[in-house]
C-alpha positions, 0 to 999 in steps of 0.5 A: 505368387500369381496376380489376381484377375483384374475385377470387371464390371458390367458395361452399361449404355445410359442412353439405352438404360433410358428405353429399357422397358419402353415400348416403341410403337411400330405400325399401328398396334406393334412394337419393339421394347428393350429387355436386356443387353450385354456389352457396348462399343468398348466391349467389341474392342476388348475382344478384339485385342484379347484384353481384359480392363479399359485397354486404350483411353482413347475414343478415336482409336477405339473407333478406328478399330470398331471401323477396321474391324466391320470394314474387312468383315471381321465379325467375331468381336461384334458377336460378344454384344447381345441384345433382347427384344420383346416385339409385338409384330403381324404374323406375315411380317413375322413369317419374313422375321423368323426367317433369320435363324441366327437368333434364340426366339420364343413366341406366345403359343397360340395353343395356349393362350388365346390369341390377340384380338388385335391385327393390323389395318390398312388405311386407304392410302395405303394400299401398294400395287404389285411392282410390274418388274419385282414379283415379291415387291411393291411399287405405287399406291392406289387412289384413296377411293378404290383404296377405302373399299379395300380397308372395307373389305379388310375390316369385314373379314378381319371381324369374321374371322375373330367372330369365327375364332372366338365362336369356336373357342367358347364352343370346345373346339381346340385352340391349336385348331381354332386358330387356323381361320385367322389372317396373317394381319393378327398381332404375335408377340415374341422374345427375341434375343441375338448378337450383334453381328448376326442383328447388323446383318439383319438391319442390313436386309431389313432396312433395306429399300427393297424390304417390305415396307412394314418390316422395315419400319420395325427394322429401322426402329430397332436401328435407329432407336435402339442400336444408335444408342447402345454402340454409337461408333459400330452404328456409324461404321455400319452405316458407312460401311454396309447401308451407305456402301456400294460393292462392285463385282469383279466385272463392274470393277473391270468396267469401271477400271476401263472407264477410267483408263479411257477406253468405252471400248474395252469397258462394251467388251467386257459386258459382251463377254459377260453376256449382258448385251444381247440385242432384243431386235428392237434397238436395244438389249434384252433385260439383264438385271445384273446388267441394270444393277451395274448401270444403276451403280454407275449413275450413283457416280454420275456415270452413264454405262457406255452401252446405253449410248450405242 
């Protein structure tokens, strides 16, 4: 006679059944509320040891398994935990959003409904200038007074806009074409359901330093709001793994492995031979920028990149 299957039951996170329905505000008229998720922590353990049941009682090996399995990147068991998210978010933000294709996503459609009338602002001390050395990135801010005329600016042309949109619709014209005229700044709203794995991915890029200011904040609310709660051992993995990480290339780890042997010579020639160090004519080196990532991992070690002596 064959034994029974072993009766499961639904896992459950009581620190995350505390949120399921809150809306937690990002920005200054976003937010991102928990709708549903499957799994937890023990979940990815079971898939990684093809069992069904508890398996091991113990929470330190649980987490040295969690550990092993997001240290040598094997992802497959993360995937067996799914999370929903309902997110209210400006469409520019969103543009960058939609772009992680590993996640099912309905939003509102604008051809049916009428669109929010909401939309981001700006307050004057919030205006970033264009970074001088990154053509997608921001760096600084502007002084409060030009800062104010430019959230004036913004106001007036959000106002029109939603003036122009709303004439149009009450005259016949049709949504799908009414609504063409509206910032990027306007609010959409969305269901966005993905997997743990493709969803740490996300947080890796988004919560990023380098990330745009305004989806970082959504990012970094999910993560720490959310994620935090619902897998507390992947969450510390993840941070000590992929954010708080430092991953050096083949010729970072040849230079670091001359630095350690003693020899800045041999640690120069490998950045020569890699075409890092071509003089500029003017006493120093013509920009490389994975050049200047190997320097910035050396000085996170207190290392100075022997090339910038010479």
């Amino acid at each position: 006679m064959k034994p029974e299957a072993e009766k499961l039951s639904r896992p459950s996170v009581p620190e995350l059944d505390a949120l399921l329905g809150q809306a937690l505000p990002v920005l200054d008229d976003g937010f991102v509320r928990l709708v549903d998720y499957m799994g937890n922590d023990q979940s990815i353990v079971q898939a990684a040891r093809v069992s069904y049941g508890d398996g091991t009682k113990k929470v330190s090996q649980d987490r040295g398994l969690i550990r092993y399995l997001l240290r040598h990147r094997h992802t497959t068991p993360f995937e067996m935990c799914e999370i929903k998210l309902h997110v209210r978010v400006p469409m520019d933000a969103w543009r960058q959003w939609i772009r992680h294709r590993t996640a099912s996503v309905n939003e509102v459609s604008s051809r049916y409904s009428i669109v929010s009338d909401s939309a981001q602002t700006t307050g004057p001390g919030q205006w970033r200038m264009q970074s001088s050395d990154n053509k997608q990135g921001s760096s600084g801010f502007f002084d409060e007074e030009t800062g104010a005329a430019f959230t004036a600016s913004e106001r007036d042309v959000q106002a029109m806009a939603r003036k122009v949109y709303e004439e149009k619709v009450e005259l016949g014209v049709a949504r799908e074409q009414a609504r063409k005229d509206l910032p990027l700044c306007t609010y959409t709203e969305a269901y966005w359901k993905i997997n743990l794995h493709n969803l740490l991915h996300f947080l890796a890029l988004r919560m990023d330093p380098h990330a745009q200011k305004e989806i970082r904040d959504f990012a970094t609310t999910i993560g720490e709001r959310i994620v935090s709660r619902w897998v507390p051992l992947t969450w510390e993995a993840f941070l000590d793994y992929r954010m708080g990480a430092t991953s050096l290339t083949r010729i970072e780890g040849e230079i670091l492995a001359a630095l350690g042997a003693g020899s800045t010579a041999d640690a120069v020639a490998v950045a020569e031979q890699a075409g890092w160090l071509v003089a500029d004519g003017q006493g120093g080196w013509k920009r490389n920028r994975e050049r200047e990532e190997c320097e910035g991992k050396l000085a996170g070690f207190h290392i100075t990149a022997p090339w910038l002596d010479r």
